[in-house]
N, C-alpha and C positions, 0 to 999 in steps of 0.2 A: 521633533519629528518633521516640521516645515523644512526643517533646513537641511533634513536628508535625502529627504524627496527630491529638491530644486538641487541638489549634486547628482543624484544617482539616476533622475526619474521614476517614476512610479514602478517602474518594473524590474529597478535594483531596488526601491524599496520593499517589491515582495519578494524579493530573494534573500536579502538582511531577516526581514522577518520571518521567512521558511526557516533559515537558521536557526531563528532566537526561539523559534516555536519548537523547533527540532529537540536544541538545547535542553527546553525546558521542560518538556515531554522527558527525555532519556533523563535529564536527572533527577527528575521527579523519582521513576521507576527504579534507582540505584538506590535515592536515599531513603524509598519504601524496602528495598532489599536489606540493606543495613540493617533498618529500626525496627524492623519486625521479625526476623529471621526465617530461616531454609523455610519451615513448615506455614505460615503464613503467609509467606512470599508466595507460594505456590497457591495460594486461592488467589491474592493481590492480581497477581500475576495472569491468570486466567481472565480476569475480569477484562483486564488493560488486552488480553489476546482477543475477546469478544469482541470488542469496540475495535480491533486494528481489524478484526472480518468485515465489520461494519462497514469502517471506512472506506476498504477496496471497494466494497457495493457501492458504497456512495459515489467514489471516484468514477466510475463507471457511468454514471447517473450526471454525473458532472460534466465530463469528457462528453457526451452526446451534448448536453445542455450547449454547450462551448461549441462546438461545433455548428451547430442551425443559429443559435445568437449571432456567432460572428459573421455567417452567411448573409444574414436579414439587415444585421447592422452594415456591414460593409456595402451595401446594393440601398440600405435609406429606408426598405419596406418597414416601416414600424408598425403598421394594422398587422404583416402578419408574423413579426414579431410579438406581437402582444395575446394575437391567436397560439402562436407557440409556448409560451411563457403561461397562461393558464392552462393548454392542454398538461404540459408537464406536472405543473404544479396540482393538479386533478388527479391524472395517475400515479401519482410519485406517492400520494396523501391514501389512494387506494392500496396501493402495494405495501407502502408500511404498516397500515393498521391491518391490513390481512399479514403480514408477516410476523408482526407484535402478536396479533391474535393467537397465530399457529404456536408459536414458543411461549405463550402462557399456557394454550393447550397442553404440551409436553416439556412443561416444568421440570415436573419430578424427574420424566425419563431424562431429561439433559442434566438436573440432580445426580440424577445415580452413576451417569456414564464419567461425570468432571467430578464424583465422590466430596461432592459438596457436602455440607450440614445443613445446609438448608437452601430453601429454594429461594426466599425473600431479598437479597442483592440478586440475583439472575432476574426477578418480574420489574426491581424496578429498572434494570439498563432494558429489559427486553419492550416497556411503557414508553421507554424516552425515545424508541428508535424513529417513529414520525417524526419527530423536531431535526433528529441528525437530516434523513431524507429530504426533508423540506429544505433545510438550509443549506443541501448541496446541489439544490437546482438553483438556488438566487446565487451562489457562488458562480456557477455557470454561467448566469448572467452576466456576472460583474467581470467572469473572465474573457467569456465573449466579444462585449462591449467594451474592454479595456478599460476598466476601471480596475485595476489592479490596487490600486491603496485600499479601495472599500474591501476589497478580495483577502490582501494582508491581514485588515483590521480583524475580518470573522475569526482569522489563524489566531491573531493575539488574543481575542477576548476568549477565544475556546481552551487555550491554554492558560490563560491567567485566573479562568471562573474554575477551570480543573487544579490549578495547582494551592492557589488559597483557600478552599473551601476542602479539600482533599487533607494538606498540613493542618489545619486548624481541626478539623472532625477528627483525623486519626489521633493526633496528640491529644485530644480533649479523653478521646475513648481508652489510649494505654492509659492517661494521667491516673482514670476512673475507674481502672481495672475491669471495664466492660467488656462483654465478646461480640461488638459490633462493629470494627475494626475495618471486617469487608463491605459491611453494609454502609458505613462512610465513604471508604473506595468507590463505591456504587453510586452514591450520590453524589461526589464531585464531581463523577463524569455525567451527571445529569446536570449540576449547575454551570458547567462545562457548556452542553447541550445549548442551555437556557443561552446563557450570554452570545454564544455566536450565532444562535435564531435571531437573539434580538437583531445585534449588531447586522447578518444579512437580510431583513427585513427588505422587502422590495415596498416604499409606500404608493405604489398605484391599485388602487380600487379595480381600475378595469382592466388588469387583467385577467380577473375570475369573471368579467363579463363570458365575453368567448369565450366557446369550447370544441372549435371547430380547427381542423388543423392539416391541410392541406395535404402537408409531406410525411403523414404519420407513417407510411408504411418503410420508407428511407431511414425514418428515424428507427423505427423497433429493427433493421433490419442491421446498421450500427451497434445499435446497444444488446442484441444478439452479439456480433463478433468483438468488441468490448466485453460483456459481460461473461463470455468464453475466456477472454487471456484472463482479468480479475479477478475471474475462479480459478483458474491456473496456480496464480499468484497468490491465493488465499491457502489453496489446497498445500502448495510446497513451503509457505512461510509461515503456516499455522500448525499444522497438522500435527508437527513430532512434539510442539507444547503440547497440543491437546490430548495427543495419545502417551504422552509421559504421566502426564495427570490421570489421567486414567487407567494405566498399566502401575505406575510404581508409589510406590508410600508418599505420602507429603511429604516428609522430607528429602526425599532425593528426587521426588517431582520441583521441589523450590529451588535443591543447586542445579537441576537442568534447567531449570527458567535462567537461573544466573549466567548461566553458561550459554545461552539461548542469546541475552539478552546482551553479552560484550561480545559475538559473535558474530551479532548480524551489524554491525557496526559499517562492516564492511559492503552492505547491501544501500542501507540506509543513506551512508557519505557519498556513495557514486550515482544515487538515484538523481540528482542532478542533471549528469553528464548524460543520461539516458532521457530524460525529458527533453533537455534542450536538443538532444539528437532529431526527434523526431519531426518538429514542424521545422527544420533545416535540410531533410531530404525530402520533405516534401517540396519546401519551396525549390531545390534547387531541380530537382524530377521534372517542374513544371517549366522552368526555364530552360530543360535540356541538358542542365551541367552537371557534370559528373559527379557523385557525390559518396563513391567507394573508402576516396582516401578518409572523407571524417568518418565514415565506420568504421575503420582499421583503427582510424586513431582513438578512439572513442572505447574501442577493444582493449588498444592496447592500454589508455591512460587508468581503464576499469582494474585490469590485468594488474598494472605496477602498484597501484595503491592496496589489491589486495594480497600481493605479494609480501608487500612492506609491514601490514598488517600481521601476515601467517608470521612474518621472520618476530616482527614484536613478540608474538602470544608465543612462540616456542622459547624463545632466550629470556622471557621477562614474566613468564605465566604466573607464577607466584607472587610476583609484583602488583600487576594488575588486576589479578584476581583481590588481594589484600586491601589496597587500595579503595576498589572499587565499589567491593561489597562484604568485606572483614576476614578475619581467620577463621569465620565459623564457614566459610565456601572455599578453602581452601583445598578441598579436595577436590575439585572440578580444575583443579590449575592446568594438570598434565593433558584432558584433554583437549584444552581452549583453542589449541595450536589445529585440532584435528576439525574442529566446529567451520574453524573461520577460513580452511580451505573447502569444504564446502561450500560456505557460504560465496565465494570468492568467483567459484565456477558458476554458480548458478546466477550472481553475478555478469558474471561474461558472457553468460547463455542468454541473460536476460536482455543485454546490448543487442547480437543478432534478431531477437523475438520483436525487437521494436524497429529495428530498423526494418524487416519485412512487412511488418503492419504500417508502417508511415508508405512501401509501396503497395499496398495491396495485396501481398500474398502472406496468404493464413494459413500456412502449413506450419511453421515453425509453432504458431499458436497450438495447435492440433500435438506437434510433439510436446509442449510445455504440460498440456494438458494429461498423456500419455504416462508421462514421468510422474506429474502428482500423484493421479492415481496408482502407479506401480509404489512410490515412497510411502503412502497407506497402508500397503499389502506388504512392502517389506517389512515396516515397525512392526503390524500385527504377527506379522510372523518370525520374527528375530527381535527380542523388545527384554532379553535377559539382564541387560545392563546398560546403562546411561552413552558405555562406547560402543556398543553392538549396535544402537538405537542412530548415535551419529556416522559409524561408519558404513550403514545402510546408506546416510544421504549422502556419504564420496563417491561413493559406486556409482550411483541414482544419480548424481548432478554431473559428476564426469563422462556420465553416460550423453547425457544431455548438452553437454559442453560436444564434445566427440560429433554427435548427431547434427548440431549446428554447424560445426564444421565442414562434414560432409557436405550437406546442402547447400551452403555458400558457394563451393566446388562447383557444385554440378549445376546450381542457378546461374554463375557466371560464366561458366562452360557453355549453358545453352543460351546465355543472351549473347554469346561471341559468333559461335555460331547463325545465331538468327541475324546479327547485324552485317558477318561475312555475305547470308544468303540474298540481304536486301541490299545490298552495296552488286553483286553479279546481278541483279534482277533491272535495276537500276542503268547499269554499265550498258548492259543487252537494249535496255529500253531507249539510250541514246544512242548507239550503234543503230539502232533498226531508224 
């Protein structure tokens, strides 16, 4: 690990380990689609969609954190660094256990709506959700302040405390012919939980001194417009899981997960290209320099790899369907091709949506948000069939591709114009 680091730096080493976590995440969730088949996959599967809502909340929660850390750290103030760091870690601890609390409240209803058998894996991931919280404000931290290796390390132990305690409980439970299957799913991602709490442990005492926090009203006013695109991003990458499960039988709720789940492939590989886009237009914004051409290219590089993907899943569907998750999901082959052009656009929509948040304009946000909502209303109301269900989100994501593009249009249209205007206003003012 020493010796990767002193090649790459710490900040190829958390992109090696984004990978390896990436990896081991997605194969975790194939070789649980195998081994348990369509009808249990389909609870599996739910579980691992909770924790991905999670996440985005967390990331959000993060992304603010990262932002005022790297502020205080880059300027030296550590007093009121350390006033930021326990205000957060105060409301972050208040929000999850009022959040935990509400979803034990409505157990059962979340029970009935995900046609669960019971509600006991749903209270223990809904108990563990203050640890996840907690540990994506010290992530913050670590991201802030550039400590990226400690940053990497929460990724690996959260995936290595999920994947060995996950293998080992579910095999113990088929071995034993028990029906706690999910409720081990449940608990790996709690000792999952556990390990990267530990690992992002901040050990400073004081910062639960202070609770006093100067720029609170900047910060909530951030994690408003974060917490708007997150939900965006929850709303359109969770949704048609969670209303398949609850519209269609377990088992063809399970091959939609499958189908779900070598689909978004295409979302997940270019999330990347979409993170590094955005503190690159910022810095370049700030310097004056142009920074169009890397969002073209950043479109277009999204663009090709999910092109190369659609051509895969039409010519090789039955391939990678096989392969991937057996001949008992062979029947979701023919639409794999239809999934991942979806996914492709929303994709590429999602490239524009970050580039207008890295300048400040929340409109594109506003239409992200638009679309989830309307993708809700379309499942509930066309939800006959597993292709009726995905060819709602080509309309719905092509619409929102389409819509980005306009805007693009008309945003550089009017910065032409505005800079024609100050260039004549300019001209006149040294004339006179």
């Amino acid at each position: 690990m020493k010796r990767l680091i002193d090649k790459f730096g710490e900040a190829g080493f958390l992109f090696a380990s984004t990978l390896l976590v990436n990896i081991g995440n997605y194969g975790l969730n194939l070789l649980l689609g195998r081994y348990l088949g369509p009808e249990e996959f389909a609870a599996a599967n739910i579980i691992a969609t909770l924790v991905l809502v999670l996440s985005f909340t967390a990331l959000g929660i993060q992304l603010a954190t990262t932002k005022f850390v790297s502020t205080y750290h880059a300027d030296g103030e550590n007093a009121r660094l350390e006033a930021f760091i326990s205000w957060m870690k105060k409301y972050a601890l208040i929000f999850s256990v009022s959040t935990s609390f509400l979803l034990i409240i409505f157990q059962e209803a979340i029970r009935g709506f995900l046609n669960f058998s019971s509600t006991t894996p749903l209270v223990m991931l809904f108990v563990a959700i203050p640890l996840y919280i907690d540990m994506s404000v010290s992530r913050g931290y670590f991201q802030g302040s550039n400590q990226f290796r400690k940053l990497a390390n929460t990724y690996i132990a959260e995936m290595l405390g999920r994947l060995v305690f996950t293998c080992v409980l579910v095999y113990i439970c088929v071995f034993l012919h028990q029906t706690w299957v999910i409720e081990a799913i449940s608990f790996g991602f709690i000792m999952s939980f556990l390990f990267g709490a530990f690992i992002a442990r901040i050990p400073t005492i004081s910062f639960f001194k202070s609770v006093s926090f100067a720029h609170s009203r900047q910060l909530l006013f951030f994690l408003g417009i974060v917490g708007l695109y997150e939900f965006s991003q929850i709303i359109i990458n969770n949704s048609d899981v969670l209303l398949a499960k609850h519209f269609f039988e377990n088992k063809e709720a399970g091959l939609y997960a499958s189908l779900a789940l070598i689909g978004r492939v295409v979302f997940f590989a270019t999330w990347t290209i979409v993170t590094l886009l955005f503190p690159k237009v910022i810095e370049k914004e700030k310097k004056g320099e142009s920074h169009i051409q890397l969002f073209w290219a950043s479109v277009g590089a999204v663009g090709a790899f999910g092109f190369a993907i659609i051509l895969a899943c039409f010519f090789l569907d039955t391939f990678i369907v096989n392969i991937l998750f057996g001949s008992a999901y062979l029947i979701t082959a023919p639409l794999l091709w239809k999934y991942a052009v979806a996914t492709t656009l929303f994709s590429c929509a999602n490239v524009f949506v970050y580039y207008h948040m890295s300048l400040e304009n929340y409109t594109p946000v506003a239409i992200s948000l638009l679309v989830g909502f309307l993708q809700i209303l379309g499942i509930f109301l066309f939800h006959g069939s597993m292709e009726e269900v995905i060819m709602v989100q080509v309309v719905l994501m092509g619409s929102m591709f389409l819509a980005m593009v306009i805007y693009q249009y008309m945003y550089t249209k009017t910065n032409s114009q505005n800079r024609i205007t100050k260039k004549k206003i300019r001209l006149k003012t040294d004339i006179s």
